[in-house]
Each structure stands twice: as C-alpha cells, then as structure tokens.
C-alpha positions in Angstrom: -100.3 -87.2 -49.1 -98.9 -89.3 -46.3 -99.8 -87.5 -43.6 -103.0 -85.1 -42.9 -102.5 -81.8 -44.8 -101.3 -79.0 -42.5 -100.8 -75.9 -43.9 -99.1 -72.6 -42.0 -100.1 -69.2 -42.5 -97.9 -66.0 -41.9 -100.0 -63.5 -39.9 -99.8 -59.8 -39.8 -100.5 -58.1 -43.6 -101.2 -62.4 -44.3 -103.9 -63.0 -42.5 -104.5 -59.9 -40.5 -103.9 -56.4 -41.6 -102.6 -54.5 -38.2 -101.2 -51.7 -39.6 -103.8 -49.3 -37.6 -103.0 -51.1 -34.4 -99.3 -51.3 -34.6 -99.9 -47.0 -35.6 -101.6 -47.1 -32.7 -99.5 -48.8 -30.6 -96.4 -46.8 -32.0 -98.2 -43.8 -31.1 -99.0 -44.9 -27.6 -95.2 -45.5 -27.3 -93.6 -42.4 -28.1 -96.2 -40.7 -25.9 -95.0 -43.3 -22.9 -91.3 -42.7 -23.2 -90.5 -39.4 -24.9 -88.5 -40.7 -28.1 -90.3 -39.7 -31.1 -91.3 -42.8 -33.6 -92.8 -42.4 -37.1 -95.7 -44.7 -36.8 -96.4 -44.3 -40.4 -93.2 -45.6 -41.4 -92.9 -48.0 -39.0 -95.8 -49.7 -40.5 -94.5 -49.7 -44.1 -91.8 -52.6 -43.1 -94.3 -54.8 -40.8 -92.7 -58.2 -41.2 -89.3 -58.7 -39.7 -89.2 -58.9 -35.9 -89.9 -56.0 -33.4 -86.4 -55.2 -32.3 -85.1 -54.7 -36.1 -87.9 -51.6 -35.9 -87.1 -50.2 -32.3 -83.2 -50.5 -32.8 -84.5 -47.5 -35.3 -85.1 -45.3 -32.8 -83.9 -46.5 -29.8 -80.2 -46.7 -28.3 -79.4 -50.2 -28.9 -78.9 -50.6 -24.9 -82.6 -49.9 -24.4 -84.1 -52.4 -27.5 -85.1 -55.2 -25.0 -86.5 -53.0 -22.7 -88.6 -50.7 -24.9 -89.7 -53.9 -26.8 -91.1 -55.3 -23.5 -93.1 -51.7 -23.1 -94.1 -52.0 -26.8 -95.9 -55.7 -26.3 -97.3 -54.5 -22.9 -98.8 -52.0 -24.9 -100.4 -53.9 -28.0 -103.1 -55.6 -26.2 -104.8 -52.1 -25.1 -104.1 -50.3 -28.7 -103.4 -52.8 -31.0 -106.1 -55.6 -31.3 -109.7 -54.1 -31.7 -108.3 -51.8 -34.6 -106.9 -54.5 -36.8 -108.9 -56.1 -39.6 -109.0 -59.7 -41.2 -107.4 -59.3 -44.7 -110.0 -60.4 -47.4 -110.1 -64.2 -47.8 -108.1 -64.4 -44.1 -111.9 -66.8 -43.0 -112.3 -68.3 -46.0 -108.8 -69.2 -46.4 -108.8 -71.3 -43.0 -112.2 -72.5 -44.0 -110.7 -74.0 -47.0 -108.1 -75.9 -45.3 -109.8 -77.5 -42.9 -112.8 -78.2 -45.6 -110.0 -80.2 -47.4 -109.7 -82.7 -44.2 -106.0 -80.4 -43.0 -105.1 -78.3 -40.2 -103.9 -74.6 -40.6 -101.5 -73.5 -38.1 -100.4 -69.6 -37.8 -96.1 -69.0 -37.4 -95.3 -65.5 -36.9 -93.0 -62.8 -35.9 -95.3 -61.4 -33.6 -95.5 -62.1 -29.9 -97.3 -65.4 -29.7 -99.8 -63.9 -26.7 -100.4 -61.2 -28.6 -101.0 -63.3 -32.2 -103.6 -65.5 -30.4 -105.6 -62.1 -28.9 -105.7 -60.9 -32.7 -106.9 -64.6 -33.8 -109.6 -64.9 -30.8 -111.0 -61.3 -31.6 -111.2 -61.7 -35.6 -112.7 -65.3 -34.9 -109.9 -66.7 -37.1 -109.7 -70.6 -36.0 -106.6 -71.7 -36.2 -105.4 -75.2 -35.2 -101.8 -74.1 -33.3 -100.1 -70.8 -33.4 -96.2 -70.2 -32.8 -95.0 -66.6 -32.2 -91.5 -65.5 -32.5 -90.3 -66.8 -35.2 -89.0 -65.1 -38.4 -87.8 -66.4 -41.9 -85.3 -69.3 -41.9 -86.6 -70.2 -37.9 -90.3 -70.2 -39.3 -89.0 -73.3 -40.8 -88.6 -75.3 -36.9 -92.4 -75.0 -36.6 -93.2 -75.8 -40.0 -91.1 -78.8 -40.1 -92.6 -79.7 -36.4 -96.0 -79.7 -37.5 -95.2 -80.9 -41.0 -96.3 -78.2 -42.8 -96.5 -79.0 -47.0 -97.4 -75.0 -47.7 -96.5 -72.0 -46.0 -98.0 -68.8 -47.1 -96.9 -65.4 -46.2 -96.5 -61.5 -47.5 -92.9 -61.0 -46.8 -89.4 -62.3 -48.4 -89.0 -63.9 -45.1 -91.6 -65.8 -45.3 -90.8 -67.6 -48.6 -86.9 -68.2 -47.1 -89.1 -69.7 -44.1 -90.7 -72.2 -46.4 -87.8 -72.8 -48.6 -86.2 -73.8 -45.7 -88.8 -76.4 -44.3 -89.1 -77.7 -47.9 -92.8 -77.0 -48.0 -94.3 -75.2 -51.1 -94.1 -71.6 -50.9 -97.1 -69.5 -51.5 -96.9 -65.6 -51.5 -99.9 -63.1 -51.1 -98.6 -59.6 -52.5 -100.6 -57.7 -49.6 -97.6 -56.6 -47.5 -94.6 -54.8 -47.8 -93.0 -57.1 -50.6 -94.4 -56.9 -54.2 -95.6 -59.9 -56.5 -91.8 -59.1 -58.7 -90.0 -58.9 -54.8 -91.6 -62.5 -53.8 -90.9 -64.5 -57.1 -87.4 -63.4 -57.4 -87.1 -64.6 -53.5 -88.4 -68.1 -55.1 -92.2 -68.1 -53.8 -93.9 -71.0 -56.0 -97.1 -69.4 -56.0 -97.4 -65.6 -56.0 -101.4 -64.6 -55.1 -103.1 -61.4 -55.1 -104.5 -62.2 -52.2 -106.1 -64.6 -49.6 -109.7 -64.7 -51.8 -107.4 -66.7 -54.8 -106.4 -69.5 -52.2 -109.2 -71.9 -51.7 -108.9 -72.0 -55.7 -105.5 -72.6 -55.5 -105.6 -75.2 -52.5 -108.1 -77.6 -53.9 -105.7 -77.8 -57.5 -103.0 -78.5 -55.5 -104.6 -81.2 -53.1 -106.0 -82.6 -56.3 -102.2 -82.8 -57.5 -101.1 -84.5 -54.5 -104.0 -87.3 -54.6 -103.1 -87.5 -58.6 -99.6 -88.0 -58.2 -99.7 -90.6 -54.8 -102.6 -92.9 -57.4 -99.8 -92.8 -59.8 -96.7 -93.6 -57.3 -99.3 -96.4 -55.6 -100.1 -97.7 -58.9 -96.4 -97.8 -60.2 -95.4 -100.0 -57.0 -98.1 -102.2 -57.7 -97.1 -103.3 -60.9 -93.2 -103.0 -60.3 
C-alpha cells in the first residue's frame, strides 16, 4: 500500500452498542421537557443523525434546541450503560497489529463519541463526530482511509463515496440482505470475523503492489 494502512470504524451498534444509554438518555428527556418519546423505538433506528429522531417528536422549530438538551444529557445517562460490541477491542487491536491506524467517524457528537471510547478503553487513533453517510466520506478521504466499516446503509454510501472498501457488520438496524444490496464489499456477522478478514486483505494489498513493482521492473 502506498501509504500506512488507516482504517475508519463507524461507532454506535459498530463498535459500541448504546442502545441502553441512548434508552436512557431518551427517558431522561421526556422526563426533562414533558413531550413523551418512545425510547424503545427510538433506539431501533440508531444510525442517522440526532435531529432526524427528535424532528419525530418534536415541533420542528424546537429540533435544535431539544437536540442541545439531549447531548447535555448523554454524558450523565448514556456512557457507563453502553457496552463494547464483541470483537469492538480486538478489532482495533488488529489494525494497529498490521502496522495501520484506526480512526472512529460517526454521527454522534464527537465529545460525546470520545467519553464512550475513553470509558470502554477503546484506543482509537483520531475520532470525527458529526458526520453521516456521503459526509463520512471528508474524513475518510482526509485521513486516507482504504476500509470503512459500519452497521448502517449510510455507512457503506460513506465508503463508497471516499472510494475505500466497504465492510458491513449486520449488528445494527440494517440486515446482512439491506447492506449488500446498498453495495457493502464485505458483509460480517460481526466485529470477532474482522481481524480474519483484515490480515487477507492486507495480504492482498502486499500481493498485488509485488506484482505492480515487479511488472514496472521489467517493462
């Protein structure tokens, strides 16, 4: 490869599942302001940014405010009752074991990302918040990500976007069927297939630059 590997993760039902702190957080929420919100189905479509889920139950005039109230929430509710998805360690282990970086791009408030990362002991090399599908691609391309891997539709239109190799964990809203037919080049059960996964691929890369390098050397 021609420049250090760096792969980017997705994070929340990727790397993280939050589900019982965003319920929790949810909960908190309705409790704060009055307006009733069904934490239970709010956490069925974790992925797509905050606003999309309080526009749900919110007039539209108050989203930006209530989402501020929401994130000033999460760091009291949210963060000691979310769990690292199986493989999540070993996953980042595995990356930096192959000589690369792994970076974390998310939807999620980036402050609020790296609080999940620091308590799970998850050690990631850069993390970028606020991003969602096609935009995942600016920090992917800036940190010259080769894979992305996510849970969510929007995070294979992210890679697709950056041109790095899309690889799909079915451990979030989207099933294995939902993330081929959005053009994932890998689907995985889950994080504990990666390092597998990773060290083919990196042995594919060094395969095929021999071959390019040996070409040009006898052209």
């Amino acid at each position: 490869m021609a420049h250090p590997l760096t792969v980017g993760f997705d994070l929340d039902m990727t790397l993280i599942d939050s589900r019982p702190g965003i319920k929790a957080t949810y909960q908190a929420l309705s409790a704060r302001t009055g307006t009733h919100v069904d934490a239970d189905e709010a956490i069925g479509r974790i992925g797509p940014p905050l606003e999309e889920e309080i526009r749900r139950w919110f007039p539209a005039e108050r989203v930006a405010e209530i989402s501020d109230v929401y994130r000033a929430l999460y760091p009291e509710h949210a963060i000691t009752g979310t769990l690292a998805m199986p493989g999540a360690r070993e996953a980042i282990a595995a990356v930096h074991a192959a000589g690369g970086r792994a970076i974390v791009v998310t939807a999620k408030f980036e402050p609020n990302a790296k609080l999940h990362l620091a308590h799970l002991g998850i050690d990631a090399d850069a993390v970028i918040g606020s991003l969602w599908a096609e935009a995942k691609a600016e920090a992917l391309r800036e940190h010259k990500a080769a894979v992305y891997v996510g849970d969510h539709t929007g995070d294979v239109r992210g890679a697709r976007t950056a041109d790095a190799v899309s690889v799909a964990v079915a451990t979030g809203p989207c099933d294995a069927e939902e993330l081929r037919a959005a053009g994932a080049d890998v689907v995985l059960g889950d994080l504990t297939e990666f390092p597998s996964w990773l060290n083919r691929y990196v042995a594919e890369e060094a395969d095929g630059a021999e071959g390019a390098d040996a070409a040009a050397a006898s052209a």
